[in-house]
C-alpha positions in Angstrom: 110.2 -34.7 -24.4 109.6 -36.7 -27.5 112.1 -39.3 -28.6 112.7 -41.2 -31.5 113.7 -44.6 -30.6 115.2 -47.4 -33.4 117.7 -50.3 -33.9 118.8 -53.0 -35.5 118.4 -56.3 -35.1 121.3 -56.4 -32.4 120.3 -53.7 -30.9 116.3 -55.0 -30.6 116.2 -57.0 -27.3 118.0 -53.8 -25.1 115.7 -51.8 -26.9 112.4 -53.3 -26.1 113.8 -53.7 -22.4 114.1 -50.1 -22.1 110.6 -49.1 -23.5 109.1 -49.1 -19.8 112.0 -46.8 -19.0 110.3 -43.7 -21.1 106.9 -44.6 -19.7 108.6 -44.7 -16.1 110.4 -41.2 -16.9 106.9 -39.5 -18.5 108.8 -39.3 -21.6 106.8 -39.8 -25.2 108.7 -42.5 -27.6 108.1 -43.5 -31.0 109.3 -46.8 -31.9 111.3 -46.6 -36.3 112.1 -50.3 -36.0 113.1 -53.0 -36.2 110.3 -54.9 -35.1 112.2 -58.7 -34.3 115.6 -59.8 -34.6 115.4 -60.8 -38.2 118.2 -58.8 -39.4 118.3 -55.5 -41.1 120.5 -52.9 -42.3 121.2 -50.3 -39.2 121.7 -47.5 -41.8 118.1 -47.5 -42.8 116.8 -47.3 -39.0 119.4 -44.5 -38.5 118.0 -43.2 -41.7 114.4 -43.1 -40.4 115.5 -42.0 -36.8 117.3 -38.8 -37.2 115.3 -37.4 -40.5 112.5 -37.4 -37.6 115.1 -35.4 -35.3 115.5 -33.5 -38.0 112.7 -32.6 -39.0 111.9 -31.1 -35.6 108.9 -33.4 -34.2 111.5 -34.9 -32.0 114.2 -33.3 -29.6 116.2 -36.7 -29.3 116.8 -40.0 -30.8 118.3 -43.4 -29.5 119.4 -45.8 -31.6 120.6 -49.1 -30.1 122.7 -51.7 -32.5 125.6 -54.3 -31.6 128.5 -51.7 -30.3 126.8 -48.4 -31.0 129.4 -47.6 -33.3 127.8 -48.6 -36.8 124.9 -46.9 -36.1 126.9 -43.6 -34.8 128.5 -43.6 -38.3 125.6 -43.7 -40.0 123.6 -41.4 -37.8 126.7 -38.4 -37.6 126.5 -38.9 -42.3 122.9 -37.1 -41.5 123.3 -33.4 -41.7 122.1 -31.6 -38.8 122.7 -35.2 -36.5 125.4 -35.0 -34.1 125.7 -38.5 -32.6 127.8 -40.1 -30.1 128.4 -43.9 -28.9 127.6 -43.7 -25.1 128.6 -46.7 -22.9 129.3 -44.8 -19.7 127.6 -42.2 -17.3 129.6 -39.2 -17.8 129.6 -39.4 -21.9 125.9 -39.9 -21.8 125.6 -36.7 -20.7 128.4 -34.7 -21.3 128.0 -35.4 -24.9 124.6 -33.1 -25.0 126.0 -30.5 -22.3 129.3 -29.8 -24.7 128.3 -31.0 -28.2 124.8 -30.6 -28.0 124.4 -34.5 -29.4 121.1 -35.1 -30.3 121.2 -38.9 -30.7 122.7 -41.4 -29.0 123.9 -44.6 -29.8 123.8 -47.5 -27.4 125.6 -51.2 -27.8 123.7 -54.3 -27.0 126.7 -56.5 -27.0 128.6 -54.0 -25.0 126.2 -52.9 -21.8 123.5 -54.5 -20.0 119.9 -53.5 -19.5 120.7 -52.1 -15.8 123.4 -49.6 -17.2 121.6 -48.9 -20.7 119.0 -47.2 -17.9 121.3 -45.4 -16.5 122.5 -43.9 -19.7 119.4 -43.1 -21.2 118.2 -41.4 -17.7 121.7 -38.9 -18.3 121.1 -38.8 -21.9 117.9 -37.0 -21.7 118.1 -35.4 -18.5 121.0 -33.6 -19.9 120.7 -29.8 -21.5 123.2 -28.2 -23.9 125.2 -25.2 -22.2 125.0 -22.0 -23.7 128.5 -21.3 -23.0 130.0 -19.1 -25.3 132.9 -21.7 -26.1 130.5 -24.5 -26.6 128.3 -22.6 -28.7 131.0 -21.9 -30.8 132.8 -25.4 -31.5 128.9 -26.5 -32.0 129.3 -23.7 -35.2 132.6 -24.7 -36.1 130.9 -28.8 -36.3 128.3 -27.1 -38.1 131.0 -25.6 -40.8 132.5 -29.0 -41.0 129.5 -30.2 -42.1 128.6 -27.4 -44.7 132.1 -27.4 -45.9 132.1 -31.1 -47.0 128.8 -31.1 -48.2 130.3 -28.0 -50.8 133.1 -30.3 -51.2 130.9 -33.4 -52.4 128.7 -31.0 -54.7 132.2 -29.8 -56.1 133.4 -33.5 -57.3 136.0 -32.7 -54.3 
């Protein structure tokens, strides 16, 4: 699995401490910044991260930022991004098996190191169910999407 992997400058020191995680867990990461704790804008990591989900050369992004929560708004305003603020086990990965979220979004002044492992371990060990009822509210979130995009184009 390849992940892209990005925060701000909250969000950096968690993020670093989970970089042996993926080595540990045989899974390929590429770090979108930042690089220090000299601030930034979390928008333009979440930017960077899920256009590379997007795109398709990545199955999953992380983005780590104070609360999780900035960087979940930011991420979910990317069409295609589904993204969720994960700060216990069972959201971690019931947010993938449900809603098929494909990034998540972690908060460095919320959890700690030990559980941010935790979550990440759920997070990517988790796979979407093909349920016919989960298949078909991850549509409808897809027509959300589509319809307020028309909407925007429309001056609505």
């Amino acid at each position: 699995m390849k992940i892209a992997l990005g925060s701000d400058h909250c969000g950096y020191e968690l993020k670093v401490a989970l970089k042996p995680l993926f080595a540990k867990l045989g899974v390929e990461v590429t770090d979108f910044g930042c690089h220090s704790v000299e601030p930034v804008d979390f928008p333009d990591v979440a930017r960077t991260v899920c256009n590379a989900v997007r795109g398709g050369e990545f199955q999953r992004g992380i983005m780590v930022c104070g609360t999780g929560v900035g960087a979940a708004i930011a991420a979910n305003k990317v069409p295609g991004i589904r993204a969720s603020v994960c700060h216990d086990i069972h959201s971690a990965h019931q947010c993938v098996e449900h809603d098929d979220v494909n990034i998540m979004c972690l908060g460095a002044q919320i959890i700690g190191p030990w559980l941010a492992e935790d979550l990440v371990r759920s997070f990517l060990q988790a796979e979407f169910r093909t349920d016919e009822h989960f298949r078909r509210r991850v549509n409808k979130l897809h027509s959300l999407e589509l319809e307020g995009a028309r909407e925007l184009l429309n001056g609505k």
